[in-house]
KETORPA-270895 format. One record per residue: residue number from 1; chain; residue in three letters; x negated, y negated, z negated of N, C-alpha, C, CB in turn. Coordinates in steps of 0.1 Angstrom, whole numbers, plus 5000, padded with zeros to 4 digits. Atoms other than C-alpha are relative to their C-alpha. Last residue first. Glycine has a CB too. Example, Ala and Ser with C-alpha at 12.3 -4.5 7.8 and 13.67 -1.06 7.14 Angstrom:
# KETORPA-270895
   margu   lummar   torfi    nc1    nc2    nc3   cac1   cac2   cac3    cc1    cc2    cc3   cbc1   cbc2   cbc3
       2        A     SER   5009   5011   5000   4863   5011   4929   5008   4989   4992   4996   4995   5014
       1        A     ALA   4991   5012   5000   4877   5045   4922   4991   4988   5000   5010   5000   4988
END
This chain:
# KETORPA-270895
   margu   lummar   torfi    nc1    nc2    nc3   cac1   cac2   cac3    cc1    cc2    cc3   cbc1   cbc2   cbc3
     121        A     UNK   5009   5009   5009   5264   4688   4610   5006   4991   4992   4991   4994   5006
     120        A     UNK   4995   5009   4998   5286   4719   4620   4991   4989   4990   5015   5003   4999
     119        A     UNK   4998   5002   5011   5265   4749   4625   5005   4983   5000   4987   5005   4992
     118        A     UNK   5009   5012   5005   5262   4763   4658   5009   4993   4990   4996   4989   5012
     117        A     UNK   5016   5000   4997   5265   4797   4670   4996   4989   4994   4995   5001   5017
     116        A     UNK   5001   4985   5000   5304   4805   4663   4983   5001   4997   5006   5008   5014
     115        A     UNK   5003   5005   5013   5312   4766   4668   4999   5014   4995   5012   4989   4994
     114        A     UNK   4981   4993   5002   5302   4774   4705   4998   4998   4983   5004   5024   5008
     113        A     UNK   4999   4997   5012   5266   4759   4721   5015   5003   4994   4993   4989   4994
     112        A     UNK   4991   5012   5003   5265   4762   4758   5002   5006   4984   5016   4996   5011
     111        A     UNK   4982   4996   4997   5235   4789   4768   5004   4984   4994   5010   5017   4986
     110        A     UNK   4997   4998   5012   5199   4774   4777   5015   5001   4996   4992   4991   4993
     109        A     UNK   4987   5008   5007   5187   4781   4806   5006   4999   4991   5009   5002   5003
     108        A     UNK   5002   5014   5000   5155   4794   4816   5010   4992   5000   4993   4996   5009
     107        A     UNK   4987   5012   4995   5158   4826   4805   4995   4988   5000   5015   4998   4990
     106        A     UNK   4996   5011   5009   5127   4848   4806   5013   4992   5005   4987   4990   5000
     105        A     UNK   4995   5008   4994   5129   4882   4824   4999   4989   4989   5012   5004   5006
     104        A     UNK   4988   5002   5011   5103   4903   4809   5006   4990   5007   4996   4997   4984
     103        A     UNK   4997   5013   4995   5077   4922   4833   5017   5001   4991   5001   4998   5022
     102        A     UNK   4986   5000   5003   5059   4956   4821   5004   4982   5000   5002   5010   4983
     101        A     UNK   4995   5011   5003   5026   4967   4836   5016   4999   4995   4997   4993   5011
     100        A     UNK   4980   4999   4998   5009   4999   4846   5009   4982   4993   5009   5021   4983
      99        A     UNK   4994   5015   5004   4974   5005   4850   5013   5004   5004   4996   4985   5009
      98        A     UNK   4995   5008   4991   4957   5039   4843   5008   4991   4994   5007   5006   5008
      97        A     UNK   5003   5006   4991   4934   5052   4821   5005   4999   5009   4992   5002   5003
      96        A     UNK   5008   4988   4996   4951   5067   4794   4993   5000   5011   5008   5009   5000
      95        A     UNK   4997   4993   5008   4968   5031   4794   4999   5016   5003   5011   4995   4997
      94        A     UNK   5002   4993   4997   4958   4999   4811   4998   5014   4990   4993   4996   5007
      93        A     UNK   5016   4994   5004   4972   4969   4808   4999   5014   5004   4998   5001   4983
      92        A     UNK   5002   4992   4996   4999   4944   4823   4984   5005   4992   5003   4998   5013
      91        A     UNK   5015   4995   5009   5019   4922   4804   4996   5014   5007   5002   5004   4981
      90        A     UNK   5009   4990   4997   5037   4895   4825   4990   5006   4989   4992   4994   5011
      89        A     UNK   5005   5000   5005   5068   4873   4812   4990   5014   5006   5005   4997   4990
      88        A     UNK   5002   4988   5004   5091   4865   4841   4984   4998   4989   5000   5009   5014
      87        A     UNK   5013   5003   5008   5103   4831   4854   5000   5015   4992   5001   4983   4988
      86        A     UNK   5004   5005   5016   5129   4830   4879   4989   5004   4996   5008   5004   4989
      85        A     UNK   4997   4989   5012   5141   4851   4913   5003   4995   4984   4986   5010   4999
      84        A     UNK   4991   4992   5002   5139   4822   4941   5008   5015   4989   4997   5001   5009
      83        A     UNK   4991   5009   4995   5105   4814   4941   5016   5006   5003   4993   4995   5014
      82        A     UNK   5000   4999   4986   5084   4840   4919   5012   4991   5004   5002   5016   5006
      81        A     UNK   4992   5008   4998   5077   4822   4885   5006   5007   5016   4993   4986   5000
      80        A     UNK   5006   5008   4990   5045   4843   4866   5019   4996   5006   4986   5011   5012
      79        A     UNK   4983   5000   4984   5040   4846   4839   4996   4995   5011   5015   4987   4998
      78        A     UNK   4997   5015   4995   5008   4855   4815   5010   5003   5005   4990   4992   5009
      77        A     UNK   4983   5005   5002   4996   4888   4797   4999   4985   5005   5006   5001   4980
      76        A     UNK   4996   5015   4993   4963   4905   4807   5019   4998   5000   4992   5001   5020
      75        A     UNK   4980   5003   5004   4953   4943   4794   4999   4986   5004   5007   5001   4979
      74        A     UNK   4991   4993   4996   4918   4959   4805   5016   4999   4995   4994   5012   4997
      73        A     UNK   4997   4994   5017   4895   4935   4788   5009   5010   4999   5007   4991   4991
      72        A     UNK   5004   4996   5014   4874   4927   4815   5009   5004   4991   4995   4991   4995
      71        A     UNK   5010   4994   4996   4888   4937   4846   4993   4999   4987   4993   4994   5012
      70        A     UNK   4991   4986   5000   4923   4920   4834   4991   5017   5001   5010   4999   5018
      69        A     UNK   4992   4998   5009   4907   4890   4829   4999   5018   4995   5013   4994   5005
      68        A     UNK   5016   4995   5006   4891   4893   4864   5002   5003   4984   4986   4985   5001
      67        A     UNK   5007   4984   4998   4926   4899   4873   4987   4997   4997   5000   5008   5017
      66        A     UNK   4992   4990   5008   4942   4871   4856   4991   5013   5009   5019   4999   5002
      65        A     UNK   5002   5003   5014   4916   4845   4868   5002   5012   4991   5009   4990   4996
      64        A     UNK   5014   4995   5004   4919   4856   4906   4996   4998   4984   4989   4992   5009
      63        A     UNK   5011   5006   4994   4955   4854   4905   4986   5003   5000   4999   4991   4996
      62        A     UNK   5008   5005   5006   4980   4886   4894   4989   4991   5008   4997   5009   4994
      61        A     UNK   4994   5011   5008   5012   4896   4905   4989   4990   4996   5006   5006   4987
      60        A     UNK   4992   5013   4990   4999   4918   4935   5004   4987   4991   5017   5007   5006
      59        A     UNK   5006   5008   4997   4973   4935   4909   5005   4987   5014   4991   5007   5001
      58        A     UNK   5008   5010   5011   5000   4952   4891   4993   4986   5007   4987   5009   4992
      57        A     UNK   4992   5006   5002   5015   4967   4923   4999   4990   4989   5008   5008   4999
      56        A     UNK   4999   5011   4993   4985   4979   4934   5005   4991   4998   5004   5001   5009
      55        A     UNK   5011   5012   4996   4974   4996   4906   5004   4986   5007   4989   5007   5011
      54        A     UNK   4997   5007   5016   5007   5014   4901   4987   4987   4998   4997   5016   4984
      53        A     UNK   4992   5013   4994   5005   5021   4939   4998   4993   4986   5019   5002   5007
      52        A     UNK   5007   5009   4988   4968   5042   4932   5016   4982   5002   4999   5016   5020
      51        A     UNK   5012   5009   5004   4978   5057   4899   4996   4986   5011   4987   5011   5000
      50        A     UNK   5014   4997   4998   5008   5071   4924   4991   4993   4991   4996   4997   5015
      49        A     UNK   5011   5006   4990   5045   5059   4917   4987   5007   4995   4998   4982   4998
      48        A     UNK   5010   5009   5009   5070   5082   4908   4992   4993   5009   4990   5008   4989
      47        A     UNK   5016   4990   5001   5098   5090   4935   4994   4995   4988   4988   4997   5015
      46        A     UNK   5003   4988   5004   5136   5084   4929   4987   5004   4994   5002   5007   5009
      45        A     UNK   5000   4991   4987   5136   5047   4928   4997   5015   4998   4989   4995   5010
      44        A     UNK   4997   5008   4987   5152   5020   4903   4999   5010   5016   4987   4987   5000
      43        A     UNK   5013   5001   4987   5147   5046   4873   5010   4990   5011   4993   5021   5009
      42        A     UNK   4992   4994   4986   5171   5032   4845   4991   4999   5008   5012   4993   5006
      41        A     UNK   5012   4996   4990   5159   5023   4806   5004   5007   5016   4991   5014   4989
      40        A     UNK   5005   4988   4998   5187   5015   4784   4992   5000   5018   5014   5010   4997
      39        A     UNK   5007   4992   5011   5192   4986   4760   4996   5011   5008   5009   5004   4987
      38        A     UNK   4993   4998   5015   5218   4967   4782   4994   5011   4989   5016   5005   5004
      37        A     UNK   4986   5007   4994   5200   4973   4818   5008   5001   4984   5011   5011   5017
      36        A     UNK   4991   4996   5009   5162   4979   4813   5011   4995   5002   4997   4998   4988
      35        A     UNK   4990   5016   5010   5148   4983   4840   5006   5007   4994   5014   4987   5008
      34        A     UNK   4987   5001   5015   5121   5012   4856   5006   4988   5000   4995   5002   4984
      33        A     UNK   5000   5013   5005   5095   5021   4890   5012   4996   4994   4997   4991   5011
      32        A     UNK   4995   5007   4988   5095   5060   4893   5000   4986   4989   5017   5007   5010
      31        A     UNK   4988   4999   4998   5065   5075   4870   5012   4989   5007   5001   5002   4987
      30        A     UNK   4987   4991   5006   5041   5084   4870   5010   5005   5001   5004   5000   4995
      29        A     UNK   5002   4979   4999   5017   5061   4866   5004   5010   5003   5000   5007   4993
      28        A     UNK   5010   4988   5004   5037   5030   4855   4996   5011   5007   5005   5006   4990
      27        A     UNK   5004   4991   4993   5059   5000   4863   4989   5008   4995   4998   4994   5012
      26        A     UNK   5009   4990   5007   5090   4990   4840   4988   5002   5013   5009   5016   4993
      25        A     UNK   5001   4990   4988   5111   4960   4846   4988   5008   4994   4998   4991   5016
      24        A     UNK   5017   4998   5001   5128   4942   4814   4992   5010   5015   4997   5011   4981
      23        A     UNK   5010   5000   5014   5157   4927   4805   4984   5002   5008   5006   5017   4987
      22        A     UNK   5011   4992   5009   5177   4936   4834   4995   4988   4993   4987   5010   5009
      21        A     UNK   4999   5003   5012   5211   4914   4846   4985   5007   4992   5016   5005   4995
      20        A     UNK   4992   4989   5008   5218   4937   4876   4997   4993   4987   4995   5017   5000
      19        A     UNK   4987   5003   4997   5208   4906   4899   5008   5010   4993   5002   5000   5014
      18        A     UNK   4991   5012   5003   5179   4897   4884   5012   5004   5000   5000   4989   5008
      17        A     UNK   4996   5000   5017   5170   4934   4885   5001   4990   4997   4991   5006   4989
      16        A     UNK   4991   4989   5006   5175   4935   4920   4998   5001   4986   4997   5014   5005
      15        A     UNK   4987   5005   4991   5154   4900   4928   5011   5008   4996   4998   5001   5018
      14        A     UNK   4990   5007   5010   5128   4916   4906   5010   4996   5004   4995   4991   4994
      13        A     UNK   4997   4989   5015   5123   4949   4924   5003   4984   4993   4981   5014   4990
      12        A     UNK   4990   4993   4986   5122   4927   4965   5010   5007   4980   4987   5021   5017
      11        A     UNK   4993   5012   5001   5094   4903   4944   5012   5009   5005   4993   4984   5009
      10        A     UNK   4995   5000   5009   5079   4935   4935   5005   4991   5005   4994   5000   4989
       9        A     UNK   4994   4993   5011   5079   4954   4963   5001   4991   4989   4993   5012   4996
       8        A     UNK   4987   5000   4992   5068   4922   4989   5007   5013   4991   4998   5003   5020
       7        A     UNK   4990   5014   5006   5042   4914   4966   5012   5002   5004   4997   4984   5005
       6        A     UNK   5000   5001   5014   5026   4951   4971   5008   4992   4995   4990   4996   4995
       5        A     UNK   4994   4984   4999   5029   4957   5008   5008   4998   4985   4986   5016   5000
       4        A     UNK   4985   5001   4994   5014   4925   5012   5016   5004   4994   4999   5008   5010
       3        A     UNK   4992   5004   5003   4989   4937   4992   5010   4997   5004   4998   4995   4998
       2        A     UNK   5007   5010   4993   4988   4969   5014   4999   4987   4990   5006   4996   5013
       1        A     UNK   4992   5012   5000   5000   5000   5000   4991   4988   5000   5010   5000   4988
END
C-alpha cells in the first residue's frame, strides 16, 4: 500500500466513523480495521491488516516530526484535522513489535446548555 494508498484509507475510515457517530477508530496487526459505536468495538472490514498495512496506515497520519518522534520512542500522540471529517486525537505506538494506532474523535462543538447540565447562578 502506497502512501497514497494509505491517506486515502484512513481519511475514507474516518469520514465512516464520523458518520456512524464512533468514539474511537482502532488499527492493529491483525487485526481488521475497528470503531467504537456506543461502547462497543465493531470490525469495519472483514480482512485483518498485515504488520506491513498497519505500518502504513499509521505513518500516513503522521509529519516528518511525528514520525521521527515515533522512530525514536516508538509511541507518538498528537492530532490531526483531516479537511472535511474534524479533529481527531492521534496515539500511535508500537506493541509486541508492531505498529498500530488508535484515533479519538474530538468534538468541536460545544452542546446547548439545558437546566439539567447547568447550575442556575
Amino acid at each position: 500500500m502506497e502512501k497514497d494508498q494509505a491517506s486515502k484509507f484512513i481519511h475514507d475510515l474516518l469520514k465512516h466513523a464520523t458518520g456512524k457517530n464512533a468514539s474511537d477508530i482502532f488499527i492493529a496487526a491483525e487485526f481488521p480495521p475497528a470503531m467504537k459505536i456506543d461502547g462497543k468495538i465493531t470490525p469495519v472490514a472483514p480482512q485483518a491488516l498485515t504488520a506491513l498495512q498497519s505500518k502504513e496506515l499509521v505513518r500516513a497520519v503522521m509529519n516528518d516530526r511525528q514520525t521521527e518522534e515515533f522512530e525514536a520512542k516508538k509511541e507518538a500522540n498528537f492530532a490531526i484535522n483531516p479537511p472535511g471529517v474534524g479533529r481527531f486525537r492521534v496515539s500511535a505506538f508500537v506493541q509486541q513489535g508492531m505498529v498500530g494506532m488508535v484515533l479519538r474523535k474530538i468534538n468541536t462543538e460545544i452542546p446547548p446548555s439545558t437546566s439539567s447540565t447547568c447550575p442556575r447562578c
